[in-house]
N, C-alpha and C positions, 0 to 999 in steps of 0.2 A: 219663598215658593213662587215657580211661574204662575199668573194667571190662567197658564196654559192648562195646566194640569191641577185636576180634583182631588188626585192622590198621589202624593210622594212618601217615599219610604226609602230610607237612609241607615245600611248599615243595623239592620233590624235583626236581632238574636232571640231566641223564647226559650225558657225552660221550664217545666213543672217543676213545683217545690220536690217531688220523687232526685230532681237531677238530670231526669230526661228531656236531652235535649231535643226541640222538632223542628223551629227555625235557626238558619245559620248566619248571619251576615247579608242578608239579604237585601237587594238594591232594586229598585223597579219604580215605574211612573205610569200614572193614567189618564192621559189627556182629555180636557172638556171632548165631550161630543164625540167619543169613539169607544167601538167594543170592544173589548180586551179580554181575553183568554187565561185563563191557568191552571197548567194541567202539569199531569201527571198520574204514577203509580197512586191506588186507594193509600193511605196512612203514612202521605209523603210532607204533608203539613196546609195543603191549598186549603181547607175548611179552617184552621189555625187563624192563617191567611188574615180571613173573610172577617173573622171575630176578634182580629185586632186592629182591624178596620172599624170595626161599628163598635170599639173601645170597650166589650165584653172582658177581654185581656189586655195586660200593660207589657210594653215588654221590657225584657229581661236588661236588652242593651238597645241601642240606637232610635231612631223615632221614628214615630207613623204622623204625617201632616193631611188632612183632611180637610177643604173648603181654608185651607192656610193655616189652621191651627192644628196645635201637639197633642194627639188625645192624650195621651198620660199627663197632660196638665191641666186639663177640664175637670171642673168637680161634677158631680151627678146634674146637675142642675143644666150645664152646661151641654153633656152630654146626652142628654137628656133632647134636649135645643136641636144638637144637629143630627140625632138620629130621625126629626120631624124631616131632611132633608131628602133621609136617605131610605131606601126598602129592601126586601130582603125578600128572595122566595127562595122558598127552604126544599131540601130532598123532599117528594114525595108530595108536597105542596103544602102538608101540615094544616088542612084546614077546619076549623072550627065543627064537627060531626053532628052537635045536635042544633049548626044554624043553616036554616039552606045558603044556596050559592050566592042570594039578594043581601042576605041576615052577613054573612062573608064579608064579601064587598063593602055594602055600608056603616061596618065595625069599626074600621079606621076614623073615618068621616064623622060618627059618633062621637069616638072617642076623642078626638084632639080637635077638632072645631065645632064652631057654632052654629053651625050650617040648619035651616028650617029642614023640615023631614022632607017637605016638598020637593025641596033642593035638593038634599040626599038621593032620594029614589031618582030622581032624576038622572044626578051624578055618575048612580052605581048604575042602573042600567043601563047608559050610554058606556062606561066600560067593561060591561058585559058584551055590550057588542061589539066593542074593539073587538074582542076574541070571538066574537062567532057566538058566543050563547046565551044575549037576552032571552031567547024563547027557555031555557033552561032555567029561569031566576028562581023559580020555586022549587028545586029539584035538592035532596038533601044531597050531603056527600055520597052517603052511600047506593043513589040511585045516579051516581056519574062514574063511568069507567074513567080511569085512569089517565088517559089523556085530555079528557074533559075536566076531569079534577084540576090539573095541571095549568090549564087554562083557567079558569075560575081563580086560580092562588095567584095566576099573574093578573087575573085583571084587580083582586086584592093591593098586589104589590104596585100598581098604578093608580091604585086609589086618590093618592094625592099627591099625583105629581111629581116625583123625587127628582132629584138632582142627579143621585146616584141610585146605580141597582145594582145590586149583589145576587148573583144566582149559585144557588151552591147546588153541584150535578142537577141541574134541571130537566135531563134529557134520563135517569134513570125509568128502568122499570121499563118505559115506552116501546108500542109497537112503531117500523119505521116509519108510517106515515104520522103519525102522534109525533114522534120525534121531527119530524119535517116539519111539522105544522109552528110548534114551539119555538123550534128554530128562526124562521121567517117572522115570526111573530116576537119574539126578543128584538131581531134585527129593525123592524117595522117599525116596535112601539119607540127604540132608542132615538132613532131618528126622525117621527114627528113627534116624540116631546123637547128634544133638544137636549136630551139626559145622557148621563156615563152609564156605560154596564160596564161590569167586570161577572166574567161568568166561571165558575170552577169545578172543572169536569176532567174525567177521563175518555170520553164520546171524542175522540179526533176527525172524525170523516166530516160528521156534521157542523160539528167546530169551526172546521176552517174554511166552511161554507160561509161564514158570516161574522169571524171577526176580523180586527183591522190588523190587531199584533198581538202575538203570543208570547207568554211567558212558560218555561218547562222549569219544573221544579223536580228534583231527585233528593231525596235525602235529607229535606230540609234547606236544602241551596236551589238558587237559578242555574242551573247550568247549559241553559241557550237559552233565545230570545230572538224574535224576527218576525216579517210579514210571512202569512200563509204559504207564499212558494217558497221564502227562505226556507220555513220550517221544513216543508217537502223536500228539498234538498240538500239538509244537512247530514253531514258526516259524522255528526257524535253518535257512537254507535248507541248511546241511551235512545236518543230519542229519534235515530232512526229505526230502532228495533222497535218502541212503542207505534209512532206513527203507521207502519207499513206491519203493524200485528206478527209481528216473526217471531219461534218460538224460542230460536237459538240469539243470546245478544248477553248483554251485561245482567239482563233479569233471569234467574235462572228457574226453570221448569219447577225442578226438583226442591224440594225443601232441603235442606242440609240433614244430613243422616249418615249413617255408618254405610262401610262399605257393602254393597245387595250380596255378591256371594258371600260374602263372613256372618249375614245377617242370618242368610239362607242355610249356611253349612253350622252354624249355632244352633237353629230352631231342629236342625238332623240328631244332633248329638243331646240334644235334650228327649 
């Protein structure tokens, strides 16, 4: 593995025990110190992706190398080890409901170091205000809208500094300046911690406001890959029809269904 890169993946396949295949042979890298993209269609495989990253799933065929090692050859213990590396903000931000946003925050820091409580509070409220809302520390989930929630789960997921961040659709749900805000603030926090993101969305405008390189995934394959204006000016009609939202393209409107007049002239004769 290069030094260069936090995440290599080689020829990666996944299957459910059902038989259903989600990943295809899949090839991609993620270089130290850059944000990286993966998108595509909802139930194309990017979530899959993320949690064969953070060695939840093995896969089927080929390898995922992480910090240079094979997760499918790490035992729990191991694995265990490099997920202290790495963090994870989940859809929706997934946060803890009956802790406030301070109780959040200092959950991680709790739970995996030794840290005095002194130290803690400290800690968590200086990453509160990364995001704009130590005045908010006391505030439960349910007295934070949704893009403040958001923020609070990230400043969670920089709790302790990761090497890597994993963002799976971060930008759901959000009104557009929530989505602005998260965005700049992804980008912000990657580059003064000196950390990898990989972010996995289907949000493309704001997307490609702030990563370095794209990956598109269709079907469980990559089927392009590029810096933000390549992506812009690509000719696969997949992911020029996703990019520029058109309604006519390889995804089609329509669900698959019988012919409409045979449907129509059936429902007559009944």
């Amino acid at each position: 593995m290069s030094n260069d890169n936090v995440v290599e993946i080689e020829n990666l396949s996944f299957s459910y025990s059902s038989g259903r295949q989600v990943l295809s042979k899949i090839n991609l890298q993620i270089p130290r110190g850059r944000v990286i993209g993966i998108m595509g269609q909802s139930g194309c495989g990017k979530t899959t992706l993320l949690r064969m990253i953070g060695g939840a799933l093995k896969p089927s065929q080929g390898e995922v190398r992480v910090f240079g090692q094979a997760i499918s050859q790490l035992d729990q213990e191991r694995i265990y080890a490099m997920r202290r590396r790495m963090s994870m903000l989940f859809q929706f931000g997934a946060l803890f409901t009956d802790m406030s946003s301070f109780e959040n925050v200092a959950f991680q820091m709790r739970e995996h170091t030794r840290l005095e409580e002194s130290m803690i509070r400290d800690l968590a409220l200086m990453k509160l205000h990364a995001v704009g809302l130590r005045g908010a520390a006391d505030l439960m989930p349910s007295e934070l809208s949704g893009g403040m929630a958001r923020r609070v789960a990230l400043a969670r997921a920089i709790a302790l500094d990761p090497e890597l961040m994993m963002f799976d659709e971060p930008f759901a749900g959000l009104d557009p300046i929530s989505l602005s805000v998260i965005g700049q603030l992804i980008r912000k926090l990657n580059d003064a911690l000196g950390a990898t993101s990989i972010i996995v969305t289907h949000d493309i405008q704001e997307s490609l406001k702030i990563v370095d390189y794209i990956y598109f995934v269709a079907d469980g394959r990559v089927i392009a890959e590029g810096s933000a204006e390549e992506v812009k000016a690509s000719l696969e009609p997949y992911v020029h029809q996703f990019v520029w939202g058109e309604a006519d393209g390889p995804v089609p409107f329509h669900y698959p269904a019988a012919d409409y007049v045979a449907d129509l002239l059936r429902g007559k004769r009944a």
